[in-house]
N, CA, C and O atoms as CSV, one atom per row, in Angstrom:
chain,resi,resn,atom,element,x,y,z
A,1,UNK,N,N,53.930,-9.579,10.591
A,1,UNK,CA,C,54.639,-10.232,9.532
A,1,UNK,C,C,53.993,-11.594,9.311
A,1,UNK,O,O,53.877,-12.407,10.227
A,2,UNK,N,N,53.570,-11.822,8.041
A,2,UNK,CA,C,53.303,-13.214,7.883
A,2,UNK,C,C,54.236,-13.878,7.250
A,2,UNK,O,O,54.985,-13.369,6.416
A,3,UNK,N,N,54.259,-15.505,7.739
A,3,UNK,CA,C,54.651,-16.338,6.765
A,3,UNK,C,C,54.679,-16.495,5.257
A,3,UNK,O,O,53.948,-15.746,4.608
A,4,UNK,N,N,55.330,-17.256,4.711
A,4,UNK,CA,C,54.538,-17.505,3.255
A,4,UNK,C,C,53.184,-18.761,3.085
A,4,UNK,O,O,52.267,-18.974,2.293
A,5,UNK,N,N,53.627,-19.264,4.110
A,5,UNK,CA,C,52.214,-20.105,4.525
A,5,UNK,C,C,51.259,-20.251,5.019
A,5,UNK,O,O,50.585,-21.241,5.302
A,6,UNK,N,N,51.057,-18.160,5.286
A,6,UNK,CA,C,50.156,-17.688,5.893
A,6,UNK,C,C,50.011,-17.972,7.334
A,6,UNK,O,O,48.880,-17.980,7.821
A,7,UNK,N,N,51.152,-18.229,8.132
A,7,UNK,CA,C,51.207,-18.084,9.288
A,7,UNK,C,C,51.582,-17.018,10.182
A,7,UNK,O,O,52.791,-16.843,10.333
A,8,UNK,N,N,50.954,-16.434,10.669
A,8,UNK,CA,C,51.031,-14.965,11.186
A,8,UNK,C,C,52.444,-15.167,12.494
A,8,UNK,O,O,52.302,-15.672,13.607
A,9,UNK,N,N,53.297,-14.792,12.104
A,9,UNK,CA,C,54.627,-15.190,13.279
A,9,UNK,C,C,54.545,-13.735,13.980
A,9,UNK,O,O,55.415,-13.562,14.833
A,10,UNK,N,N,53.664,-12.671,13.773
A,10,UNK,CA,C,54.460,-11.465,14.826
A,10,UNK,C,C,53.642,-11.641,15.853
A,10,UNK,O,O,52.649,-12.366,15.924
A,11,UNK,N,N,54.357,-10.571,17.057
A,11,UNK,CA,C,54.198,-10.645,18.376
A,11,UNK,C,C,52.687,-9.598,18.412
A,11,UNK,O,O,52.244,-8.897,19.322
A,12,UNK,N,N,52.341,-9.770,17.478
A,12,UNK,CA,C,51.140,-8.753,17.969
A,12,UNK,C,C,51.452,-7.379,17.895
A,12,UNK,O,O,52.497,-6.944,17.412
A,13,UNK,N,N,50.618,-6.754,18.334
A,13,UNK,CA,C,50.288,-4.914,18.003
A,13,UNK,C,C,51.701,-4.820,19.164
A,13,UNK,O,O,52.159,-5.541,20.050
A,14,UNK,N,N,51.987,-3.673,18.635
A,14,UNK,CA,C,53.352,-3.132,19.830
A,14,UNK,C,C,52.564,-2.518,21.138
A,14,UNK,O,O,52.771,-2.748,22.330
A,15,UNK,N,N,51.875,-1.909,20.698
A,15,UNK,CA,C,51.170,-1.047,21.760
A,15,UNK,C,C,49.977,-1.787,22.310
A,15,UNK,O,O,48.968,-1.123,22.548
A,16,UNK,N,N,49.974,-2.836,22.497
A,16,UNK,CA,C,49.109,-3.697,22.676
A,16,UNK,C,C,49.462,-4.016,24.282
A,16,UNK,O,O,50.187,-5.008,24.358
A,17,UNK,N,N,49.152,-3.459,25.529
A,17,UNK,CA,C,49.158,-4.164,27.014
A,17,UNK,C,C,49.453,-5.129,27.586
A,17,UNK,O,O,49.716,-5.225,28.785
A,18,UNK,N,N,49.437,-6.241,26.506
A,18,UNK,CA,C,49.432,-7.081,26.781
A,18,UNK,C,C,50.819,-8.064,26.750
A,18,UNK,O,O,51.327,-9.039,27.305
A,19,UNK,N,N,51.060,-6.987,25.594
A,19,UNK,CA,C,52.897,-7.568,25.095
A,19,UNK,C,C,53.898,-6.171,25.497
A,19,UNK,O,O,55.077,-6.106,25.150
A,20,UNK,N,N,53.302,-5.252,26.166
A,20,UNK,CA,C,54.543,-4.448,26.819
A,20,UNK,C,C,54.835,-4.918,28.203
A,20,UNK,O,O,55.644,-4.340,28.929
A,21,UNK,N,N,54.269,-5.806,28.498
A,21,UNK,CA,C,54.370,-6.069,29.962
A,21,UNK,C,C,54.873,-4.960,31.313
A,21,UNK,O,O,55.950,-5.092,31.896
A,22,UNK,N,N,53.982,-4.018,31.599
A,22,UNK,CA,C,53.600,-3.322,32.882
A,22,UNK,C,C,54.059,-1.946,32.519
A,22,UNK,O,O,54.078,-1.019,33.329
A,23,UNK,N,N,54.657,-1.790,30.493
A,23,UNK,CA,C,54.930,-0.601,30.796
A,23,UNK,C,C,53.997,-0.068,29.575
A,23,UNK,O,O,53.864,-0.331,28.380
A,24,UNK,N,N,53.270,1.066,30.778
A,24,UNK,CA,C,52.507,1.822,29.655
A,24,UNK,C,C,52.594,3.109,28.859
A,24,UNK,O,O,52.216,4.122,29.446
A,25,UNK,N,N,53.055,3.236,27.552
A,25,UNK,CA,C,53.588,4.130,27.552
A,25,UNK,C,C,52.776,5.095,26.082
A,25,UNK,O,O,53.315,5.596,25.095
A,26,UNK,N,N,51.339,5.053,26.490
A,26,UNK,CA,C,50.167,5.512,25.650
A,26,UNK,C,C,50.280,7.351,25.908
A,26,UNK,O,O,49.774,8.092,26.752
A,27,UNK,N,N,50.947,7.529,25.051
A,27,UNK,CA,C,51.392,9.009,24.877
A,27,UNK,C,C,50.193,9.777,24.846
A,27,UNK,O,O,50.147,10.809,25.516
A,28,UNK,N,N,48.801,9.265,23.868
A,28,UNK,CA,C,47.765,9.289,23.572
A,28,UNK,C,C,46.563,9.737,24.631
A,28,UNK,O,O,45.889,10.722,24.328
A,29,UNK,N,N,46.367,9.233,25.510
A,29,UNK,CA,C,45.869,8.750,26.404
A,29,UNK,C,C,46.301,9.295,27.779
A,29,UNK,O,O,45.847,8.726,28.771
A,30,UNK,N,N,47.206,10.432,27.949
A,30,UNK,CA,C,47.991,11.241,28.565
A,30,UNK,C,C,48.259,10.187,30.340
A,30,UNK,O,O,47.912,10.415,31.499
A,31,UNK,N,N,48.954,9.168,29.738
A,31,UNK,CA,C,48.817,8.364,31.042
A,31,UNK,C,C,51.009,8.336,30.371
A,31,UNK,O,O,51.790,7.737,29.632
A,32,UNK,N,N,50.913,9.516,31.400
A,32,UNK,CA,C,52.621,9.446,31.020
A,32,UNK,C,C,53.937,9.091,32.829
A,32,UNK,O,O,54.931,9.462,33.452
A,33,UNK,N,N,52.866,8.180,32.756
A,33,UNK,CA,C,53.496,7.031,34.421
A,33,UNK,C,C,54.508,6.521,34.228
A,33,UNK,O,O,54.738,5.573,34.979
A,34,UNK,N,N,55.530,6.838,33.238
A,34,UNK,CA,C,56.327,5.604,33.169
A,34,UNK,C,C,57.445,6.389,32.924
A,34,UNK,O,O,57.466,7.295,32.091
A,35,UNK,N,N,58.659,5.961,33.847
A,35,UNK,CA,C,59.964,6.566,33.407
A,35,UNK,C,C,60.741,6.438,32.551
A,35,UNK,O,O,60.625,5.413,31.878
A,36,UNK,N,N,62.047,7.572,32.145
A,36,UNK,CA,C,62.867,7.149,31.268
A,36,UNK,C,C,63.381,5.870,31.182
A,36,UNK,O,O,63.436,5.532,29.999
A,37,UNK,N,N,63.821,4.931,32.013
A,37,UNK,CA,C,64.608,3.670,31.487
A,37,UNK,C,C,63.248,2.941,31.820
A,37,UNK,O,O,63.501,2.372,32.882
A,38,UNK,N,N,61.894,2.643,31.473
A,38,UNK,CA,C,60.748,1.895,31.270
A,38,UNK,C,C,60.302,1.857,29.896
A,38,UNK,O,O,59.480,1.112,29.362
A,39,UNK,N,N,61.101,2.938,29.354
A,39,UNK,CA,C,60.935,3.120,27.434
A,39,UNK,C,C,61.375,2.168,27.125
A,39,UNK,O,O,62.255,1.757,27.882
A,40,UNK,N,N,61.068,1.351,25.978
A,40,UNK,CA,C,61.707,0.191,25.372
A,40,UNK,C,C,62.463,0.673,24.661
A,40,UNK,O,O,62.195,1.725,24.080
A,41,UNK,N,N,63.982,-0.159,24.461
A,41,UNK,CA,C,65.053,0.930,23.718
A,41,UNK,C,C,64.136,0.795,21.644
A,41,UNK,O,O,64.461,1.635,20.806
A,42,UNK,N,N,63.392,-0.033,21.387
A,42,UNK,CA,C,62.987,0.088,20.105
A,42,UNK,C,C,61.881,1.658,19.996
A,42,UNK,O,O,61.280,2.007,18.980
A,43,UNK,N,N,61.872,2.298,21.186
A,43,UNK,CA,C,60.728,3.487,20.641
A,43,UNK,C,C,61.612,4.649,20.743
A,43,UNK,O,O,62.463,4.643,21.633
A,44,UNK,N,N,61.498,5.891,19.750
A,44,UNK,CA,C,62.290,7.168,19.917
A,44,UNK,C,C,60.902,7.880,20.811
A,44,UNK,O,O,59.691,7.694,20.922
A,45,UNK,N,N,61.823,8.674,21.268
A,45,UNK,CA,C,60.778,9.881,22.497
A,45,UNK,C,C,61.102,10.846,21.656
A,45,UNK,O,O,62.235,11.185,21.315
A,46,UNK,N,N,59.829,11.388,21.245
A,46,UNK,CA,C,60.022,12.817,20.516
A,46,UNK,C,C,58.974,13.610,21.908
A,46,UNK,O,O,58.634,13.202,23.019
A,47,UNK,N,N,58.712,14.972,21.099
A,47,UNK,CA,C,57.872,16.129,21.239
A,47,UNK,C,C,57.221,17.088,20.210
A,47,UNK,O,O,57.779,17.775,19.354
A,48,UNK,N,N,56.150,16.989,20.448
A,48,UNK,CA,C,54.842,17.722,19.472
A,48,UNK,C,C,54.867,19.163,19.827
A,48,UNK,O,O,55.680,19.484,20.694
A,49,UNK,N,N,54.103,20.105,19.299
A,49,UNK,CA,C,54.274,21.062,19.749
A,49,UNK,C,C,52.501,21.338,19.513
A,49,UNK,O,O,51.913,21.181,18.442
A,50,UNK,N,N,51.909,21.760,20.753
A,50,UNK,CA,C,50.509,22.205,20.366
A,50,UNK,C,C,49.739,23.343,20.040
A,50,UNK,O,O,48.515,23.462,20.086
A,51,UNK,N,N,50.653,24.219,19.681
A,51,UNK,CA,C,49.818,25.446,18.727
A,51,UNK,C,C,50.461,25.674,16.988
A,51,UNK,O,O,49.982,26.355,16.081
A,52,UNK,N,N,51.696,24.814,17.004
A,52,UNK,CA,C,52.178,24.665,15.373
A,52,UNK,C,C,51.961,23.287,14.888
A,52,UNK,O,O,51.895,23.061,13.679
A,53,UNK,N,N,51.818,22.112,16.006
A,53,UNK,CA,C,51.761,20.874,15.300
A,53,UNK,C,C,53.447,20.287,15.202
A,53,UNK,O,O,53.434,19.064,15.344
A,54,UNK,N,N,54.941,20.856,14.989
A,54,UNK,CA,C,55.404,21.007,15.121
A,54,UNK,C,C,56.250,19.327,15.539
A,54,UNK,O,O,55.726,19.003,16.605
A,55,UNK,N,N,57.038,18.480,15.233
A,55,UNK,CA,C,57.503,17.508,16.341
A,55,UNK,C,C,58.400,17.170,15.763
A,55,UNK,O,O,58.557,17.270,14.546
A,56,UNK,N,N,59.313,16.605,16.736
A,56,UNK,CA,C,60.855,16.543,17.081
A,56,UNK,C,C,61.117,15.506,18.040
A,56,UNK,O,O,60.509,15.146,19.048
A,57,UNK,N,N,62.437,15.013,17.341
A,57,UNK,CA,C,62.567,13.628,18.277
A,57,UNK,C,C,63.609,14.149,19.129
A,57,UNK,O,O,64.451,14.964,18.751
A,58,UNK,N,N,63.514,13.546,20.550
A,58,UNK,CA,C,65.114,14.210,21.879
A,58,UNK,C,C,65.959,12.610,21.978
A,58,UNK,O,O,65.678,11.416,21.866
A,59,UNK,N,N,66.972,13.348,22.219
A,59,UNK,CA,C,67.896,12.455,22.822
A,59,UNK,C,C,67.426,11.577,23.622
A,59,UNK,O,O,68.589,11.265,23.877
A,60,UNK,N,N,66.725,10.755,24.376
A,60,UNK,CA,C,66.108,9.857,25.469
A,60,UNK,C,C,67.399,9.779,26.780
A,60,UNK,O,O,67.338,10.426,27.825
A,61,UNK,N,N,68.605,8.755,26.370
A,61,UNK,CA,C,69.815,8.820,26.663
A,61,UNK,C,C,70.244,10.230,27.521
A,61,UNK,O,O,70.214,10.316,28.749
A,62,UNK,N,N,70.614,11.213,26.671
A,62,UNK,CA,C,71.018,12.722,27.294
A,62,UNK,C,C,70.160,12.935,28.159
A,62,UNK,O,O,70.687,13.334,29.198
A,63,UNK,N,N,68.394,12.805,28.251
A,63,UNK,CA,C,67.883,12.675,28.978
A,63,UNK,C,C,68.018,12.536,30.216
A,63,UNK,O,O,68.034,13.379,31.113
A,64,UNK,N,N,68.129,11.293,30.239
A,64,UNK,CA,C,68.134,10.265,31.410
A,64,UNK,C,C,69.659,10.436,31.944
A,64,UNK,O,O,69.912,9.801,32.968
A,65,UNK,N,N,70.707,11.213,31.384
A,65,UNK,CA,C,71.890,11.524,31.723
A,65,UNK,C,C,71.844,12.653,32.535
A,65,UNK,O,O,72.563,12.451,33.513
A,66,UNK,N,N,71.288,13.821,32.572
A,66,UNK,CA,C,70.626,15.063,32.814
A,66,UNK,C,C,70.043,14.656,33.984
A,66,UNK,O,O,70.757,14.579,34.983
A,67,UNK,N,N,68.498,14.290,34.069
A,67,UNK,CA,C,67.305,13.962,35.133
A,67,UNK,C,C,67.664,12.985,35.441
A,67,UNK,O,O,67.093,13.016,36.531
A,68,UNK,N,N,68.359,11.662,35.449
A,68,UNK,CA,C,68.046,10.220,36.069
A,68,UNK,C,C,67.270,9.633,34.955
A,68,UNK,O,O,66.549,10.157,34.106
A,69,UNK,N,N,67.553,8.607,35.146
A,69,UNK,CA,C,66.805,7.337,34.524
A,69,UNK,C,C,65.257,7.302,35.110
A,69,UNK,O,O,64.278,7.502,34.391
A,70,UNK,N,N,65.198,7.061,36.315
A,70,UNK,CA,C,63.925,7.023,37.073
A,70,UNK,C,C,63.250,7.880,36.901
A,70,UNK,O,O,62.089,7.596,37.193
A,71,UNK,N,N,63.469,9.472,36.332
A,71,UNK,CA,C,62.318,10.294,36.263
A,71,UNK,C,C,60.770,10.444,35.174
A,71,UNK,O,O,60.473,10.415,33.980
A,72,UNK,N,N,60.461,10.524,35.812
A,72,UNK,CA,C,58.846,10.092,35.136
A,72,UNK,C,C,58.500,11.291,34.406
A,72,UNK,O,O,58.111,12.337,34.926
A,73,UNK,N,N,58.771,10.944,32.369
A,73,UNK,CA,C,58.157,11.921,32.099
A,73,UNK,C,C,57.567,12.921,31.490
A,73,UNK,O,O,57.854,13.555,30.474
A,74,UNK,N,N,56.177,13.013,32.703
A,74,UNK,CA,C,55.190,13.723,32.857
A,74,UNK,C,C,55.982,14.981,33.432
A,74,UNK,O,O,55.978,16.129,32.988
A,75,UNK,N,N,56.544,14.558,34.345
A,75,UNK,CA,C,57.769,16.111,35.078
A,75,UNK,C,C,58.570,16.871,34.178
A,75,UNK,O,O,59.074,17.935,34.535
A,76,UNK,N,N,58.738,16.347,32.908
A,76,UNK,CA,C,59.449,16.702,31.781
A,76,UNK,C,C,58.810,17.948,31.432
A,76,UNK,O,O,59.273,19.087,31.388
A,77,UNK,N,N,57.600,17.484,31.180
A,77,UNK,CA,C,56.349,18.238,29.917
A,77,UNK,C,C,56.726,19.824,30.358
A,77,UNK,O,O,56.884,20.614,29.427
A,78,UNK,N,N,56.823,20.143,31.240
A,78,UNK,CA,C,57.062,21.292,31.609
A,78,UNK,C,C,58.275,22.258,30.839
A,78,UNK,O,O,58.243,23.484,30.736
A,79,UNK,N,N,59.363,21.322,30.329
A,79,UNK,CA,C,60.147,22.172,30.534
A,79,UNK,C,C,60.092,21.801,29.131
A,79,UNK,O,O,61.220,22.187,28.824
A,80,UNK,N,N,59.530,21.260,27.882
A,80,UNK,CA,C,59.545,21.553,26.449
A,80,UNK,C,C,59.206,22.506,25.922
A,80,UNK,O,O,58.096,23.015,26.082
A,81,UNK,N,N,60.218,22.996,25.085
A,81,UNK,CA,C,60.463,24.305,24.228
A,81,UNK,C,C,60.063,24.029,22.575
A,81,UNK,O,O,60.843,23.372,21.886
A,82,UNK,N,N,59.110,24.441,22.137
A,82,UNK,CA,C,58.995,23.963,20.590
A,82,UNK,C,C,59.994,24.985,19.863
A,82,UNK,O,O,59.920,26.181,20.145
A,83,UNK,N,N,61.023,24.471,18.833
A,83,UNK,CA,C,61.769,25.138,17.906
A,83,UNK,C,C,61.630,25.970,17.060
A,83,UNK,O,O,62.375,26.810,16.556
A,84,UNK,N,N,60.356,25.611,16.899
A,84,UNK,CA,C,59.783,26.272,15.777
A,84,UNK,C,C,59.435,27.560,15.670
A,84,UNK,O,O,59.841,28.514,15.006
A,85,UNK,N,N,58.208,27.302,16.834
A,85,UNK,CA,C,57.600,28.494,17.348
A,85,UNK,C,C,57.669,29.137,18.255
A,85,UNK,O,O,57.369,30.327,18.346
A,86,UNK,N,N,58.342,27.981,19.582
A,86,UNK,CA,C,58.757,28.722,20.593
A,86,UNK,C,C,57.996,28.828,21.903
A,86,UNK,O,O,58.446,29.211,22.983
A,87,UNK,N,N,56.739,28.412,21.614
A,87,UNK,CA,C,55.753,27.620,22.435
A,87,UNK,C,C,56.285,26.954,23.563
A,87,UNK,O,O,57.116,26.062,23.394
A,88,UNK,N,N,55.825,27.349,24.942
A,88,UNK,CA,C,56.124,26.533,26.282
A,88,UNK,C,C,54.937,25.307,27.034
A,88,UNK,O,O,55.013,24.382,27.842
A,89,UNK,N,N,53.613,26.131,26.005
A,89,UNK,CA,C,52.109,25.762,26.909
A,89,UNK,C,C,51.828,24.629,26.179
A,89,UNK,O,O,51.830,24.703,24.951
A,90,UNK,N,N,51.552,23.440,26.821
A,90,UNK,CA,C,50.558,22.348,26.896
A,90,UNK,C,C,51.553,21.179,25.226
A,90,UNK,O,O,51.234,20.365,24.359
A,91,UNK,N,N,52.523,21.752,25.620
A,91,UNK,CA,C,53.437,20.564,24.762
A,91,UNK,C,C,53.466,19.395,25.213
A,91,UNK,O,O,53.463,19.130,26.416
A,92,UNK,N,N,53.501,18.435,24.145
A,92,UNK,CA,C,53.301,16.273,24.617
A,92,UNK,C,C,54.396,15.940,23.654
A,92,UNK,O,O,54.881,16.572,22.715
A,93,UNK,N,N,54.663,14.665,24.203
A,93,UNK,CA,C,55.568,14.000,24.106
A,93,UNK,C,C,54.856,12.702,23.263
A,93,UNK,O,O,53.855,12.033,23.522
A,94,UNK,N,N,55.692,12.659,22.293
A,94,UNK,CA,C,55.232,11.428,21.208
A,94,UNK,C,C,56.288,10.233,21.692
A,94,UNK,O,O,57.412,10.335,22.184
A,95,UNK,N,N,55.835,9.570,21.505
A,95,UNK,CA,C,56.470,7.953,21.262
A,95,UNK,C,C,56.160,7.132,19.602
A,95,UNK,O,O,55.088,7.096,18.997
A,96,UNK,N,N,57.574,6.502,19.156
A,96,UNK,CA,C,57.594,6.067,18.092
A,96,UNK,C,C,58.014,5.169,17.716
A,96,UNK,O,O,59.184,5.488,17.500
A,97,UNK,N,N,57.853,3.746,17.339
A,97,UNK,CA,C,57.969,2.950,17.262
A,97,UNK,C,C,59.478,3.134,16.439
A,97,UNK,O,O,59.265,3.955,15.547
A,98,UNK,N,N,60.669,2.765,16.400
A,98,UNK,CA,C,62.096,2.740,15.311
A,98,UNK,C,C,61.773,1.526,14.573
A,98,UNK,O,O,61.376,0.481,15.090
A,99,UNK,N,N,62.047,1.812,12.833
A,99,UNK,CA,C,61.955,1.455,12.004
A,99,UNK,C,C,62.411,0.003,12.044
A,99,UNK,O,O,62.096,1.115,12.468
A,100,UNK,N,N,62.791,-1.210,12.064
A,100,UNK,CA,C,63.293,-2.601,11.818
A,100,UNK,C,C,64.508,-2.418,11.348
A,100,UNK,O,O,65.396,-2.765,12.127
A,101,UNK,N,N,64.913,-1.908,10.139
A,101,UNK,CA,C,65.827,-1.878,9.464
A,101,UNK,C,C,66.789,-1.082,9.867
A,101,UNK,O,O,67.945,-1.442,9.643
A,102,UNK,N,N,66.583,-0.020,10.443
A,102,UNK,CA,C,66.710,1.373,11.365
A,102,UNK,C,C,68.453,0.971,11.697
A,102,UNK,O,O,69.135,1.718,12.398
């Protein structure tokens, strides 16, 4: 966001290392180390689906109500079901920044 006086006031890239401080949560990059309550409450946790493309946002919350807060997850990936198609194999988990206005 800039100023009108062209002063750049935002905190920088979200996904930027440097401003999540210790939590990494590069969906991308299959570095999925970080547990449910390490999500920042501004990102939704969805799931992709990798033979339709397919994605869907989960509850995070119900989640972490279910497994614990502490569970890391990578232990998850296993047990995603795509809706669509129905797909069990080699499904990921998206992360998404929630809208401002949201």
């Amino acid at each position: 966001m800039r100023h009108r006086r062209g002063i750049d006031i935002s905190a920088g890239n979200p996904m930027d290392p440097a401003t999540l401080t210790g939590v990494n949560v590069y969906v991308n990059s299959r570095q999925h180390s970080v547990a449910l309550q390490d999500i920042p409450e501004w990102y939704e946790l969805g799931a992709r689906c990798s033979r339709c493309k397919h994605a869907g946002y989960l509850d995070r919350w119900d989640l972490a109500r279910r497994f614990g807060r502490q569970r890391m997850i990578i232990t998850l990936e296993p047990k995603l079901r795509c809706t669509r198609c129905g797909n069990r194999e080699a499904n990921d988990f998206v992360l998404a920044k929630i809208h401002r206005n949201a």
